[in-house]
PALUM-681684 format. One line per 8 residues: number of its first residue (from 1); their letters; for each residue x, y, z of N, C-alpha, C. Coordinates in steps of 0.05 Angstrom, whole numbers. Each point is the difference from the previous one (the first is absolute). Example, Ala and Ser with C-alpha at 12.3 -4.5 7.8 and 13.67 -1.06 7.14 Angstrom:
2
1) AS) 264,-114,156,-18,24,0,18,24,0 | -7,21,-14,16,24,1,-15,22,14 .
// end
This chain:
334
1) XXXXXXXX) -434,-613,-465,12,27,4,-6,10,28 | 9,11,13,3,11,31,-2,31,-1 | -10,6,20,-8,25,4,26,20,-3 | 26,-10,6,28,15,2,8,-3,-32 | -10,-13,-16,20,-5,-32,1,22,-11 | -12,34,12,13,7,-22,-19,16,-13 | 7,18,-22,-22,12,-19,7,-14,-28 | -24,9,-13,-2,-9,-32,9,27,-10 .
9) XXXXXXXX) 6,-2,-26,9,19,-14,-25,1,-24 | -20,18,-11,-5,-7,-35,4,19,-11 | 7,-11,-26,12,18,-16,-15,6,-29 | -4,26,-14,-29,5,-8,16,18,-20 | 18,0,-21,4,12,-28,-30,14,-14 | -4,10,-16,-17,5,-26,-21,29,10 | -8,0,-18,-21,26,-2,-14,0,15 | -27,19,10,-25,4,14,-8,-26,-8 .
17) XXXXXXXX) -20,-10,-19,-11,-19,0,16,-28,10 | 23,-2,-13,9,-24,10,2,4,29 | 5,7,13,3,8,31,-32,-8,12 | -17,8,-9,-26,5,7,-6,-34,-1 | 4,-5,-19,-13,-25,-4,14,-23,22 | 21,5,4,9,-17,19,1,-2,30 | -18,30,3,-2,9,34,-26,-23,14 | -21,-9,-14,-11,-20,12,15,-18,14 .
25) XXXXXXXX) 23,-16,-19,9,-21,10,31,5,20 | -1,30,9,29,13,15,-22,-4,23 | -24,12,2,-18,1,15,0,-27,19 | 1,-19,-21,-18,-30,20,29,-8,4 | 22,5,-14,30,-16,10,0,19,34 | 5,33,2,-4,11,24,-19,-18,26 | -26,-12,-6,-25,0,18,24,-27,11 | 4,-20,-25,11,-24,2,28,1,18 .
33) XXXXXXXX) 15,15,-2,28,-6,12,-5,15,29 | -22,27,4,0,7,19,-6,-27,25 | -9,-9,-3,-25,-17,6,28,-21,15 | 26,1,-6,31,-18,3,15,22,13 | -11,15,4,17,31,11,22,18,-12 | -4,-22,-36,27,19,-7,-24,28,-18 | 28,22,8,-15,18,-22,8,5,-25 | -15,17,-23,5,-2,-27,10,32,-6 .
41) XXXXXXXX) 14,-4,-18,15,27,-9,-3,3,-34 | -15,20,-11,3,-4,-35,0,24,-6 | 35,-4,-23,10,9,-13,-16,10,-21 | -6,23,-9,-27,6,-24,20,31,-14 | -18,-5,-25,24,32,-6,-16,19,7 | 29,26,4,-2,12,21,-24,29,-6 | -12,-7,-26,-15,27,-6,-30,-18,11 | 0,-21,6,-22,-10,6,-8,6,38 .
49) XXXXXXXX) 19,0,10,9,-6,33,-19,24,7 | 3,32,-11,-24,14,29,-21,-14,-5 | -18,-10,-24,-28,-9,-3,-4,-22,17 | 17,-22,-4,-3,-23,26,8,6,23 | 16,18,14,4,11,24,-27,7,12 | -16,17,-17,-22,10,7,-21,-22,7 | -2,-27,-22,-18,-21,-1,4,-19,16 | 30,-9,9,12,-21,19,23,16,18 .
57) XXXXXXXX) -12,10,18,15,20,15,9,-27,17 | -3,-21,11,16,-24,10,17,-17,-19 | 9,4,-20,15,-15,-7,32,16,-19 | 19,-13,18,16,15,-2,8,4,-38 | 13,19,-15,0,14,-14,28,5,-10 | 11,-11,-21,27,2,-9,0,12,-31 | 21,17,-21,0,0,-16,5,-16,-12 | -9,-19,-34,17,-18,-6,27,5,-17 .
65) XXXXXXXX) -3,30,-8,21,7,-11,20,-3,14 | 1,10,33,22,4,20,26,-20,-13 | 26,21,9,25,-11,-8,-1,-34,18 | -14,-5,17,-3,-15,13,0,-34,-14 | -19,8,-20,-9,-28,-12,18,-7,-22 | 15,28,-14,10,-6,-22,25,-24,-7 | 5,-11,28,21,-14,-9,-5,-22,-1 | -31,-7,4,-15,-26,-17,-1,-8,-21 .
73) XXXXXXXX) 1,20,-21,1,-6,-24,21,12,-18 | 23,-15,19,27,8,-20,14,-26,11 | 16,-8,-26,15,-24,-8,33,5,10 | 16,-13,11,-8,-10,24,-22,12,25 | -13,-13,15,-14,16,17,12,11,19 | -2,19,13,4,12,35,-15,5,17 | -4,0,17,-24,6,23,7,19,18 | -23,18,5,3,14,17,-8,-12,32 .
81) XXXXXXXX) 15,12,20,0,-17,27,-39,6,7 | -7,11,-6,-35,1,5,-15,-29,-9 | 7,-7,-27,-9,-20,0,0,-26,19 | 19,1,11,1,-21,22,-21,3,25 | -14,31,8,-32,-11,9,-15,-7,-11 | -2,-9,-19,-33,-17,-14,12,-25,3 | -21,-19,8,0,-33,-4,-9,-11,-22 | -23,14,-15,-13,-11,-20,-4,25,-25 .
89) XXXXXXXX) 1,-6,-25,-3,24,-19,-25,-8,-16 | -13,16,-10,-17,-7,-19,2,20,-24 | 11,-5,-23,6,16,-23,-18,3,-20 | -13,21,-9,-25,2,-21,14,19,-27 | 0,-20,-14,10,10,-34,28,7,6 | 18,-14,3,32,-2,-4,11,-20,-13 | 12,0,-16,20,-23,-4,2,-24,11 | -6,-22,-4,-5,-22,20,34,-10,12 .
97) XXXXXXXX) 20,18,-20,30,-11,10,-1,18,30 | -13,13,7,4,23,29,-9,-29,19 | -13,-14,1,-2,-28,18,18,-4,3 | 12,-13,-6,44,-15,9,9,31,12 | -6,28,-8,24,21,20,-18,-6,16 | -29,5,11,-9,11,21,11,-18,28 | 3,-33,-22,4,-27,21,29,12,12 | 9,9,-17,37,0,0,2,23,23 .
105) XXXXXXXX) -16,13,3,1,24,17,-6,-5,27 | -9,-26,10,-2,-7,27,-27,3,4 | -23,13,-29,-39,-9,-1,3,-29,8 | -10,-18,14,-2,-23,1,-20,-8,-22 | -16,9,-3,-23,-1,-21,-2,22,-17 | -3,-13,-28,-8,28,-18,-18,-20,-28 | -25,23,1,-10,-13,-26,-4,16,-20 | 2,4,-25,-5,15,-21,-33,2,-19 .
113) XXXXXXXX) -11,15,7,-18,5,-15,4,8,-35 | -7,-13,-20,10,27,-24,-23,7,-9 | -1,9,-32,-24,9,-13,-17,-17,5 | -30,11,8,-20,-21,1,-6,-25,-27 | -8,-22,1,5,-19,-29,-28,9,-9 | 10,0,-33,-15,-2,-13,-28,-16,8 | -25,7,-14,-32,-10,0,7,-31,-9 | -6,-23,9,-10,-19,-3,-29,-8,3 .
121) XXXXXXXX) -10,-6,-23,-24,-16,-8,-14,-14,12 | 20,-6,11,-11,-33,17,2,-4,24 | 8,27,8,-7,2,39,-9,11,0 | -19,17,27,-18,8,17,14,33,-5 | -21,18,-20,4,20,-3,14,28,22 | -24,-14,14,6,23,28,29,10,3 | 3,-33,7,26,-4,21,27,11,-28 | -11,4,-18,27,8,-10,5,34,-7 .
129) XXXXXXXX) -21,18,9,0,27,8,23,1,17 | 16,28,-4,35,5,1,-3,-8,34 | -21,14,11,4,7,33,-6,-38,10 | -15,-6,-17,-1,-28,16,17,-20,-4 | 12,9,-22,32,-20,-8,25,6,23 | -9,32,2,17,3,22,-4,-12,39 | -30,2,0,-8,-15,19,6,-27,4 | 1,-19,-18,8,-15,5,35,-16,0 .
137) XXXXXXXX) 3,25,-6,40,-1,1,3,6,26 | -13,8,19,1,5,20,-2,-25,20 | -23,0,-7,-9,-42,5,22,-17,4 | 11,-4,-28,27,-7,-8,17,-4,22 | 4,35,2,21,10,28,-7,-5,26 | -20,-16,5,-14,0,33,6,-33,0 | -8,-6,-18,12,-33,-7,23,-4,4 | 22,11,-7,28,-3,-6,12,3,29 .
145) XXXXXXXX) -8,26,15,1,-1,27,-2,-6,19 | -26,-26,-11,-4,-12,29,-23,9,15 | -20,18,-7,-11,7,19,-29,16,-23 | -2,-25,-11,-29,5,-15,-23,-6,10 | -21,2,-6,-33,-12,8,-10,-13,-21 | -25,-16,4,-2,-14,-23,-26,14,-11 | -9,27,17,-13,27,-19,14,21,-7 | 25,-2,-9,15,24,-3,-12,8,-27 .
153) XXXXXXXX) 3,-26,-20,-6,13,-35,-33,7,5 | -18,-10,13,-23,21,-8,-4,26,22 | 17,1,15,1,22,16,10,27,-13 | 20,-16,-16,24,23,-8,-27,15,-25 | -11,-24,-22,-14,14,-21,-32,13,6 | 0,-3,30,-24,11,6,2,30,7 | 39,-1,13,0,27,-8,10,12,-23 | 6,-8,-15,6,13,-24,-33,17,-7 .
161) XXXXXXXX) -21,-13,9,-29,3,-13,-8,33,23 | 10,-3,24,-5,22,23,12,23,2 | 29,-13,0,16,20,15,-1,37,-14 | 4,12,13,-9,32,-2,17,20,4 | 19,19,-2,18,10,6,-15,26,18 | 3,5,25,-16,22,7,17,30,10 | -2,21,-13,17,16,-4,-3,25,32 | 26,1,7,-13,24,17,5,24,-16 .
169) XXXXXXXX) -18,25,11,1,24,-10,7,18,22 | 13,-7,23,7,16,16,-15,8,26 | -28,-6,-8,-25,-1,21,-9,-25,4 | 20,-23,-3,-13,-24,3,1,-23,-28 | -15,-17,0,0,-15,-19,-27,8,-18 | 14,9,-25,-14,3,-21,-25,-25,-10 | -22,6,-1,-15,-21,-9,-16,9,-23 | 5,-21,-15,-14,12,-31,-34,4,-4 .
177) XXXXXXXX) -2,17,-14,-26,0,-5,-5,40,-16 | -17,-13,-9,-7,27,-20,-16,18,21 | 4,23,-15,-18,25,15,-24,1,-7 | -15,4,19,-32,-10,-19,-8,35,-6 | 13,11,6,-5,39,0,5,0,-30 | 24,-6,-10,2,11,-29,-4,-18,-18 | 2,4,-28,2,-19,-19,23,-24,4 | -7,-32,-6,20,-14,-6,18,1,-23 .
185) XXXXXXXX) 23,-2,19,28,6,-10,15,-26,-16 | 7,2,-26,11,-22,-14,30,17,3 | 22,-18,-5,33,9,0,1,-19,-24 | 9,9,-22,9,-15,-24,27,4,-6 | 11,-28,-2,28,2,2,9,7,-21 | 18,9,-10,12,14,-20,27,-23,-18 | 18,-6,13,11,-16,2,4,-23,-6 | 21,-33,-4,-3,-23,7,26,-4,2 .
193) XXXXXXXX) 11,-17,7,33,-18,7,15,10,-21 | -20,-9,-31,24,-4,-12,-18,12,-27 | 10,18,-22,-11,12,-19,-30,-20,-12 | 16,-21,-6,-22,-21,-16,-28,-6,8 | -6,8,34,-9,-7,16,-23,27,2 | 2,26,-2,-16,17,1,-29,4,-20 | -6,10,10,-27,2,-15,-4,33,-11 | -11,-8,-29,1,25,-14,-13,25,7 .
201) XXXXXXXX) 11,15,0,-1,39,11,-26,-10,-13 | -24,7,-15,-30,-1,-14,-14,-18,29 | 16,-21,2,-22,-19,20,-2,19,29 | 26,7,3,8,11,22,-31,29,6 | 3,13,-17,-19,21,2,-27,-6,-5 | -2,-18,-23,-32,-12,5,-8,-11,31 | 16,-16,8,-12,-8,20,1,18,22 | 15,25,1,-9,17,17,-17,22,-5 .
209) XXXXXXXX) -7,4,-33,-17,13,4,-28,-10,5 | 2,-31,-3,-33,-9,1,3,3,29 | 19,1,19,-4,-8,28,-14,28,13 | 16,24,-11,-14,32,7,-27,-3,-11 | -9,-7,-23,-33,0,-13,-12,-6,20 | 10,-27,2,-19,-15,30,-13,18,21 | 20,19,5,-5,13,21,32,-3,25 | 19,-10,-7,28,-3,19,23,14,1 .
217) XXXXXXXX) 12,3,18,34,10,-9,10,-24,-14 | 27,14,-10,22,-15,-9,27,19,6 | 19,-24,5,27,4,-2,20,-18,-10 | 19,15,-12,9,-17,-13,30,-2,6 | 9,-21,7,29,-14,17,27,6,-17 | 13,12,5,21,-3,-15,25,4,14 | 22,-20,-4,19,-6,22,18,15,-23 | 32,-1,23,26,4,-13,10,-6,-29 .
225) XXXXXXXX) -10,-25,-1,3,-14,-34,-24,-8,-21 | -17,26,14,-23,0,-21,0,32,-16 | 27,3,-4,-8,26,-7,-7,6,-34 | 7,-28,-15,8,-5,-24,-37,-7,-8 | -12,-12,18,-21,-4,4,-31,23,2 | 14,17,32,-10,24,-12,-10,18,-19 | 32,11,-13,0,11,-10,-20,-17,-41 | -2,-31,-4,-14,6,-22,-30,-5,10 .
233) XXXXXXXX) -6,4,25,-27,-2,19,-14,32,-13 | 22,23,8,-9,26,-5,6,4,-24 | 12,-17,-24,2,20,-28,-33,-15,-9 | -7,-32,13,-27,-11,-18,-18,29,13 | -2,8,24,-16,14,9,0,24,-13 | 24,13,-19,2,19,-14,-14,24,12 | -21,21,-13,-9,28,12,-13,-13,25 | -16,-22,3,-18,-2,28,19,7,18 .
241) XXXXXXXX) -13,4,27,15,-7,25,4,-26,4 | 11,-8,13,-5,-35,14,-21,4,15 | -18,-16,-2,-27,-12,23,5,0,32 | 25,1,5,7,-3,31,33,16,0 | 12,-1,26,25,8,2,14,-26,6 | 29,17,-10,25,-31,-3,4,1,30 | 0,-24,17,7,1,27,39,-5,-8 | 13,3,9,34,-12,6,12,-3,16 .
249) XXXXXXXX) -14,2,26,6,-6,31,19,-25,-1 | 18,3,20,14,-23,5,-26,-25,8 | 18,-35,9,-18,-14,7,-17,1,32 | 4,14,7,-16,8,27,-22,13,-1 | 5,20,-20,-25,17,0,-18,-23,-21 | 12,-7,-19,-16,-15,-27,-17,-20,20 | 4,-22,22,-11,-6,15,-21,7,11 | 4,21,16,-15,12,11,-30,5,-17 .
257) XXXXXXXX) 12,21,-26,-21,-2,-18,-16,-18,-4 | 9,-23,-10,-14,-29,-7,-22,-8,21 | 15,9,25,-13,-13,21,-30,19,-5 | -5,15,-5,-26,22,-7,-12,1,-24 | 10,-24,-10,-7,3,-37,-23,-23,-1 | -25,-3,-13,-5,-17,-13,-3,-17,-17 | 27,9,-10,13,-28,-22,18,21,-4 | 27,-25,-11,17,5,-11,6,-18,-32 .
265) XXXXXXXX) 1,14,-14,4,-17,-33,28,9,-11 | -1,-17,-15,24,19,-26,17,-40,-1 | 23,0,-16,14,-27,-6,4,0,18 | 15,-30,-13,17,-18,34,20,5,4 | 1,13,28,23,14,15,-2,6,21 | 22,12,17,3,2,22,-23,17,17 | -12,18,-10,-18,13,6,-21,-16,11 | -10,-20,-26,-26,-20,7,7,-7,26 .
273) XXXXXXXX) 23,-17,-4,6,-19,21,-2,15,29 | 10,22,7,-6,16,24,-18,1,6 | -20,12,-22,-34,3,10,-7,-26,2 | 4,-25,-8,-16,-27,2,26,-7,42 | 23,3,3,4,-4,24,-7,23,27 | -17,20,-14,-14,12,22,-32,-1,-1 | 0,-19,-16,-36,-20,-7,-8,23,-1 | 6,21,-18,-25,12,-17,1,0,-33 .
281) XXXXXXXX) -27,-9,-5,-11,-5,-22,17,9,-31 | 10,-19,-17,19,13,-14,-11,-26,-29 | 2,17,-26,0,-14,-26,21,3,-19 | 23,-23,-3,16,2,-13,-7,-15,-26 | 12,12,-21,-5,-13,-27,29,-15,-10 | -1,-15,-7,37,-21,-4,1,4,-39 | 18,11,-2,12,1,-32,12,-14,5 | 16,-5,7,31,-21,-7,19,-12,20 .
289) XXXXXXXX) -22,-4,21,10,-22,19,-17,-14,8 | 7,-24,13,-21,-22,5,-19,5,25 | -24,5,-5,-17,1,28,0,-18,17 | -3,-21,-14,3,-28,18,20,3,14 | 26,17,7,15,6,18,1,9,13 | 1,33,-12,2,30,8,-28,8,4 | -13,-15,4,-34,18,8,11,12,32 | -14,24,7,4,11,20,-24,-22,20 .
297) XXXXXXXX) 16,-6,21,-23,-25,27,-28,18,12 | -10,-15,3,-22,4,29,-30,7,-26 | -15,-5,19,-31,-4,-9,-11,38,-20 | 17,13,10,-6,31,-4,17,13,-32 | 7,-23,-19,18,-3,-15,-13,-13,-27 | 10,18,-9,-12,-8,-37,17,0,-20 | -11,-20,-21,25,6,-23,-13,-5,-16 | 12,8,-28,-13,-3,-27,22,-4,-26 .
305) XXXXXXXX) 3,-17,-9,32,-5,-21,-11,3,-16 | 14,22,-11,5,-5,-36,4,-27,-15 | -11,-17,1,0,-23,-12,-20,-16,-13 | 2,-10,-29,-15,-20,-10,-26,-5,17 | 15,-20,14,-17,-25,18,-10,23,22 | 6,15,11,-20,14,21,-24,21,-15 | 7,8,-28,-17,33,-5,-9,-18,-33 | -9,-19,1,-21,-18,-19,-2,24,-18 .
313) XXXXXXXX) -27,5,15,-24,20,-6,-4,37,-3 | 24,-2,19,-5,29,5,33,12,1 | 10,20,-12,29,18,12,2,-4,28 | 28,11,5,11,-8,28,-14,35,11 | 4,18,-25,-12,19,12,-25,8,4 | -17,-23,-11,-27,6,-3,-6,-15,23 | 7,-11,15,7,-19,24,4,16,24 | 22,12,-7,7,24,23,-11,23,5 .
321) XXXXXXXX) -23,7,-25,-12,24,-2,-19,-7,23 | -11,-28,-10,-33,-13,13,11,-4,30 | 15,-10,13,19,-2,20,-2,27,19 | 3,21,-14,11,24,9,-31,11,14 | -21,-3,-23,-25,4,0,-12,-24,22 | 1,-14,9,-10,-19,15,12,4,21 | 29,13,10,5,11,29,-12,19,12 | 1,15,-19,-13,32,10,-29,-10,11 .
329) XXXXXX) -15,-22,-20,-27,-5,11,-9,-8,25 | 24,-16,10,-4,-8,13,7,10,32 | 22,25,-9,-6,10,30,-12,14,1 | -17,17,-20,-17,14,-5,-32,-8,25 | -6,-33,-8,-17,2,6,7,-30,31 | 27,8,5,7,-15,23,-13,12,29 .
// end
């Protein structure tokens, strides 16, 4: 590849979390192609764009809704004359038939990422966490091009283990860390992707009221499509008050927050995943998706499944209670 070929295009469908999880490996494809002089351009949906604007103020910024893309995924295809600046595409969770339009569109290269695969047994656990499946589709794509290293795959999953999203707040680049002036702040998510996936209003308030006993704030997260959520959050809470206030900030401010929180808990969702890609300390509990996938990355990152084979001995909540109780301790006496 030559310094004149051109920009990449990637293209990034799905929710907060799915997005999140795949910014490690947008990350090392950028370091990688810069490195050939082409630059990268990703398509992300468009309620996500001010929060990464703020996080990757160098990399350019497209909606993926835009009327732009839509004629990718219509039978026959059509293209819009834009697509003819990208040389190379890299597609994350589309239809693997969008490969043959992107080719057909004058992409010289296009590869399709889809749902991350299912847990296998019999490979190397790590490597099959969503962000490092995606890391290595990337690999894939450096291979295919011509212009790989033969440390790309442990480069790429070393950052899956680092990488950090660092937010500005207007005065600069935001750097995380708790206030040592007031009480530590827990944000409990309210919320998860998908109904099945939440964790019950009772757990929800136990674990924030043990977190105030302790001696901490709490807040508790609640987005656009947690309102269903909410609302049986405050009928379990019945005459009490809630232990903390409902934050509902768009994702900029919710950021920001996190970035000042010392832990973030609640199910697996988009929430976790934010607080685990701005590496602060976060405990998600998994009802009804596979951790071995969807665990949120990096060393600052916890999980606990509802399952058999993980909670032997003890509840997932008697897990998450002790959990909850063993953070506070510990910055307590950090």
């Amino acid at each position: 590849m030559k310094a004149t070929d051109g920009r990449v295009l990637v293209y990034r469908s799905g929710a907060l979390g799915d997005v999140l999880c795949t910014l490690p490996a947008i990350e090392f494809a950028r370091r990688r192609f810069a490195e050939c002089g082409a630059g990268l351009a990703l398509a992300a949906p468009a309620a996500l764009i001010p929060l990464l604007r703020r996080c990757e103020p160098n990399t350019q910024l497209i909606a993926s809704e835009s009327a732009q893309w839509a004629s990718l995924f219509v039978s026959p295809p059509q293209f819009e004359p834009r697509l003819s600046e990208y040389r190379y595409a890299l597609v994350f969770a589309v239809d693997a038939a969008v490969e043959a339009q992107l080719c057909a569109s004058r992409v010289e290269a296009a590869l399709i990422a889809g749902r991350p695969a299912p847990f296998d047994p019999g490979r190397n656990a790590r490597s099959q966490r969503v962000d490092c499946q995606y890391a290595r589709f990337v690999c894939e794509a450096l291979q295919r091009f011509k212009i790989s290293k033969e440390t790309d795959i442990q480069d790429a999953l070393q950052l899956c283990e680092t990488f950090v999203l660092r937010i500005q707040n207007g005065n600069g680049v935001k750097t995380a860390g708790v206030d040592s002036d007031l009480p530590p702040l827990a944000v409990f998510a309210v919320g998860a992707g998908s109904r099945d996936r939440r964790l019950p209003a009772q757990w929800l308030l136990s674990g924030a009221r043990l977190w105030r006993q302790l001696g901490g704030r709490c807040v508790f997260s609640s987005g656009p499509a947690d309102d269903e959520a909410l609302r049986l959050l405050r009928a379990e809470s019945a005459a009490e008050e809630l232990p903390g206030p409902v934050f509902s900030g768009d994702l900029e401010q919710l950021a920001l927050l996190l970035c000042g929180a010392a832990l973030c808990t609640g199910a697996d969702s988009g929430v976790l995943h934010l607080a685990a890609a701005l590496g602060r300390p976060n405990l998600s509990v998994f009802t009804n998706s596979d951790v071995r996938i969807w665990a949120p990355r990096g060393v600052w990152s916890r999980q606990i499944a509802e399952d058999p084979d993980c909670c032997e001995e003890k509840s997932a909540m008697e897990l998450w209670s002790n959990a909850i109780v063993g953070y506070y301790g510990a910055i307590k006496h950090s």
